[in-house]
C-alpha positions in Angstrom: 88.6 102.8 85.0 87.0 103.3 88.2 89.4 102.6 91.6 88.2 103.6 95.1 91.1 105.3 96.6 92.6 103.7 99.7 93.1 106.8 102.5 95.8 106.6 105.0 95.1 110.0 107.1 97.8 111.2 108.8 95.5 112.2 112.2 94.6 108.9 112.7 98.1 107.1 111.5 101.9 106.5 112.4 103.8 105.7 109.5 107.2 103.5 108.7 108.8 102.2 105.8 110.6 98.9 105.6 112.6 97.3 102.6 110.3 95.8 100.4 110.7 93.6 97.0 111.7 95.2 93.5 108.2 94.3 90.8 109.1 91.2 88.8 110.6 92.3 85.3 109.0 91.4 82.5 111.0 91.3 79.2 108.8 90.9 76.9 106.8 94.4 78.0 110.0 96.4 78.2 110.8 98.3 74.6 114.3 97.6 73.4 115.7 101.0 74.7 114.5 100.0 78.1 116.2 96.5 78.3 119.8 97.7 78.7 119.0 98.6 82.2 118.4 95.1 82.8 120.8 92.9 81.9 119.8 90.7 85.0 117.5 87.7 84.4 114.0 87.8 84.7 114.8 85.2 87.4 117.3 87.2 89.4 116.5 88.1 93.1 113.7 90.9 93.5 114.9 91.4 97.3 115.9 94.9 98.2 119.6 95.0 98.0 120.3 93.1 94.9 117.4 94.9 92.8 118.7 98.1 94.5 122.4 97.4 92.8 121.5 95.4 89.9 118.6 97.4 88.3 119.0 101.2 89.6 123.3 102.1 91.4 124.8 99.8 88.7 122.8 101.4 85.8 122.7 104.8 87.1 126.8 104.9 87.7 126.6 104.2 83.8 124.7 107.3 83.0 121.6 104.9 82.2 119.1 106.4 84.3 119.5 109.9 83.8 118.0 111.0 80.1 116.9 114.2 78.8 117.4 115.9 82.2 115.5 113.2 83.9 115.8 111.2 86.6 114.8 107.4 86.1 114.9 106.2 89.8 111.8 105.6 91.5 110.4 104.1 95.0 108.5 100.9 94.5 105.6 100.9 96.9 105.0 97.1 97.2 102.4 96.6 99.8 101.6 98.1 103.2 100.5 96.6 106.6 99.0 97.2 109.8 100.9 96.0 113.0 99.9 97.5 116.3 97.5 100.5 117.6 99.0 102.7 120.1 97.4 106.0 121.5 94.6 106.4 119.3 97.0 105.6 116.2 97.0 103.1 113.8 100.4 102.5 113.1 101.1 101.3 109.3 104.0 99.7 107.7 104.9 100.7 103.6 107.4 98.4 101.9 109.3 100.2 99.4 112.1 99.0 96.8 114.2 99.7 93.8 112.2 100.5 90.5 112.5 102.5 87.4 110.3 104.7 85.4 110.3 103.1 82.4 109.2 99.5 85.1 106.3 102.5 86.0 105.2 102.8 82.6 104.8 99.6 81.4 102.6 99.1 84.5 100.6 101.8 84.2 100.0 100.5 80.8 98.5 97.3 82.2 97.0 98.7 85.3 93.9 100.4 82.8 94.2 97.1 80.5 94.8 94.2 82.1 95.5 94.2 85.9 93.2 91.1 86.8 95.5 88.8 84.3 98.3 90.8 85.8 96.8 89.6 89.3 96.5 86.2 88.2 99.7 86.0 86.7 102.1 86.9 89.8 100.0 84.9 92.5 100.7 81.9 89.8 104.4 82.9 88.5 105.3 84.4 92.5 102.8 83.5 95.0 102.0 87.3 95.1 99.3 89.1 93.3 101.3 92.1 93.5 104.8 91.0 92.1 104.0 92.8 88.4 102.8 95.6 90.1 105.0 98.9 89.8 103.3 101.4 91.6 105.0 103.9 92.6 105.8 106.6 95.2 104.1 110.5 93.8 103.5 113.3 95.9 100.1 115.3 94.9 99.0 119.2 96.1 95.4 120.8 96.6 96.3 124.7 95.5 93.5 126.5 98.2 93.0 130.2 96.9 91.0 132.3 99.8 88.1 132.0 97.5 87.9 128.0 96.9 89.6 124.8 95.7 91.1 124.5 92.5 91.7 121.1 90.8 92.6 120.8 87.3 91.2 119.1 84.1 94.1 116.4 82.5 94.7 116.8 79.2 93.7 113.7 76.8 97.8 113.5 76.2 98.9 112.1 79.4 98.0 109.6 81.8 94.0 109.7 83.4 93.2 112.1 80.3 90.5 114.3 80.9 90.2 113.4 84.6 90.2 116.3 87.2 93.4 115.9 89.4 95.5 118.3 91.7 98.9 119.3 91.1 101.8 116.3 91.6 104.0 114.2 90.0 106.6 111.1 90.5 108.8 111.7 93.4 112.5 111.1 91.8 114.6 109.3 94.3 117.6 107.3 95.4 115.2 104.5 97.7 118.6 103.1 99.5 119.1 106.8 100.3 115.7 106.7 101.5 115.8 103.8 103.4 118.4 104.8 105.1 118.8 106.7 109.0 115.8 107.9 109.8 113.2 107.0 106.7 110.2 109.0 107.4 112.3 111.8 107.6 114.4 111.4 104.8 110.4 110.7 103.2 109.3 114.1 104.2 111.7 115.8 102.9 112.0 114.3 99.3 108.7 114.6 98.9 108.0 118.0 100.0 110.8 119.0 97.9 108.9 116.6 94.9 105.8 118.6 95.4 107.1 122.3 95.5 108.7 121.5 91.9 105.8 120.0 90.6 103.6 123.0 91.9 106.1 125.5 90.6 106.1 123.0 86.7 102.6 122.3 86.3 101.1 125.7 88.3 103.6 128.5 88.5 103.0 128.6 92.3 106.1 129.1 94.3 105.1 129.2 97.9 106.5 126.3 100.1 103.7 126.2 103.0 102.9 122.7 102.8 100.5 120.9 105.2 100.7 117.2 105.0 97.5 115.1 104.8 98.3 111.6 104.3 98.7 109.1 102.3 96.4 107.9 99.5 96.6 105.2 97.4 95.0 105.8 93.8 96.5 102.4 92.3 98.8 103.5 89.6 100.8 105.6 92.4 101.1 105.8 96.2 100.5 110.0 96.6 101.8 111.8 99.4 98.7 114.7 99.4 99.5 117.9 100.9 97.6 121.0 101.0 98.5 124.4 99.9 96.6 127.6 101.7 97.3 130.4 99.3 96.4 133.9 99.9 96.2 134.7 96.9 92.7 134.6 94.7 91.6 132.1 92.2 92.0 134.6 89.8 95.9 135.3 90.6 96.3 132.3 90.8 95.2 131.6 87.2 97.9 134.3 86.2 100.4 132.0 87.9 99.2 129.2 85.8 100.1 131.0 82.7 103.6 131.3 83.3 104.1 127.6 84.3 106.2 125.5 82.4 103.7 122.4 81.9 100.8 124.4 82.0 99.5 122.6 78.8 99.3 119.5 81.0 95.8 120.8 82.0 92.8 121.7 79.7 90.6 123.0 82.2 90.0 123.9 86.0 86.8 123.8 88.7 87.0 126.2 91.6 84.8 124.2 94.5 83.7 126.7 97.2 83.4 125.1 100.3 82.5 121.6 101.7 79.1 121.3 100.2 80.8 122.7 96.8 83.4 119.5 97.7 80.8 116.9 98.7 78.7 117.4 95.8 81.5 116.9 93.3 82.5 113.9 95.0 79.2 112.4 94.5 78.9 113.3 91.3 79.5 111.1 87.9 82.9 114.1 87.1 85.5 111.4 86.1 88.3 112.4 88.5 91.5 110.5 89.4 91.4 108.4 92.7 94.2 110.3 94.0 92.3 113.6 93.9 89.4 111.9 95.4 91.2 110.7 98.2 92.9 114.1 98.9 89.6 115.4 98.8 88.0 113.0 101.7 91.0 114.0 103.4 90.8 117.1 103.8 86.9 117.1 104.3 87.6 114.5 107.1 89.7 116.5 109.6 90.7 119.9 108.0 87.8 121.3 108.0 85.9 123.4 104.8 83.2 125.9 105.5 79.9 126.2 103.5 
């Protein structure tokens, strides 16, 4: 499936985060181990507070959420908006709420099947084209050795199989903790935290100099893209990768050398997820790559 990326660069943009709507549950989608987290109607209030108790403190107190080591709460990125443009800055509103990965996955399901019906059906059901839609919050990295980019092949067992991608993952969070005090702090530093474990799961890399880019959204997720500016080679880099813990996530890398390396694999047919794409344009936009 083909999605143009939607960019959100942090040089040109302020960014806030409101309480937004929880997605509207669908039953019949769920699997039966999945449904005892909800044991609210389908009908039940999606606003912020009550989805926030209902669906993710109320199940999670009850050890509901927290299987196999994993965390089950996610940030619900319902919709954004633009509202005013101060000193050369847009500024730009995301709407966040309650979810839950296994709400993720039966959207990310539909999103390469069937998201026009799933379109249709919430602007007829809700009076919002968005109300089945669980994307959620992710964080993504762009590993930089001193000798180029690298950006890894999927493998055909996970999600956007055999697309190239950077390093990232679902940010794990409590989003009324998030919400709360000052939220683009708290946003920082749950997702910077998100992205150093995923780099140190999927890559073996264990350096913590992250520059933030943006935001990007790739449709399935809402990525918070960072950069990493290693000093290490490609080729130590590699030896990381072989110590990683999900290093079979991958079944392939491409080392692009520079900007015309960069601009020529973004114009070429390479499938590639929208989030790597998007992290791409950003740092070619304002970051600066040599030849």
């Amino acid at each position: 499936m083909h999605y143009q990326p939607i960019i959100f660069d942090r040089a040109e943009s302020e960014f806030h985060l409101q309480k937004g709507e929880a997605v509207a549950l669908q039953p019949e989608a769920l699997n039966p181990a999945s449904l005892q987290y909800h044991y609210v109607s389908p009908n039940r209030p999606r606003d912020f507070d009550t989805a926030l108790y209902e669906r993710v403190r109320r199940p999670f107190k009850e050890g509901l959420l927290t299987s196999n080591g994993f965390d089950d709460r996610k940030v619900r990125f319902d919709h954004w908006g633009y509202y005013r443009h101060t000193e050369g800055k847009h500024h730009i509103v995301f709407f966040i709420g309650p979810a839950i990965f296994q709400e993720f996955r039966v959207y990310e399901q539909q999103f390469f099947n069937c998201w026009n019906e799933l379109a249709k059906r919430g602007k007829e059901l809700h009076s919002d084209e968005r109300a089945f839609t669980c994307q959620v919050l992710a964080v993504d990295t762009l590993p930089i050795a001193k000798d180029g980019i690298m950006i890894f092949k999927r493998s055909p067992k996970i999600c956007w199989a055999d697309h190239y991608h950077s390093i990232g993952g679902l940010v794990d969070a409590d989003v009324g903790d998030l919400i709360d005090g000052n939220p683009m702090m708290n946003l920082d530093v749950i997702c910077r935290k998100q992205a150093r474990v995923e780099l140190e799961e999927e890559a073996g890399i264990t350096d913590t100099k992250l520059e933030f880019q943006g935001f990007v959204d790739g449709g399935t997720t809402l990525d918070a893209s960072y950069v990493l500016r290693s000093q290490k080679s490609v080729d130590q880099l590699l030896c990381d990768l072989t110590r990683a813990k999900d290093k079979d996530d991958h079944v392939g890398y491409k080392v692009l050398r520079g900007r015309h390396e960069t601009e020529a694999f973004l114009s070429s047919d390479i499938e590639r997820t929208p989030h790597l794409e998007g992290a791409l344009r950003l740092l070619l936009a304002h970051r600066g790559l040599s030849d």
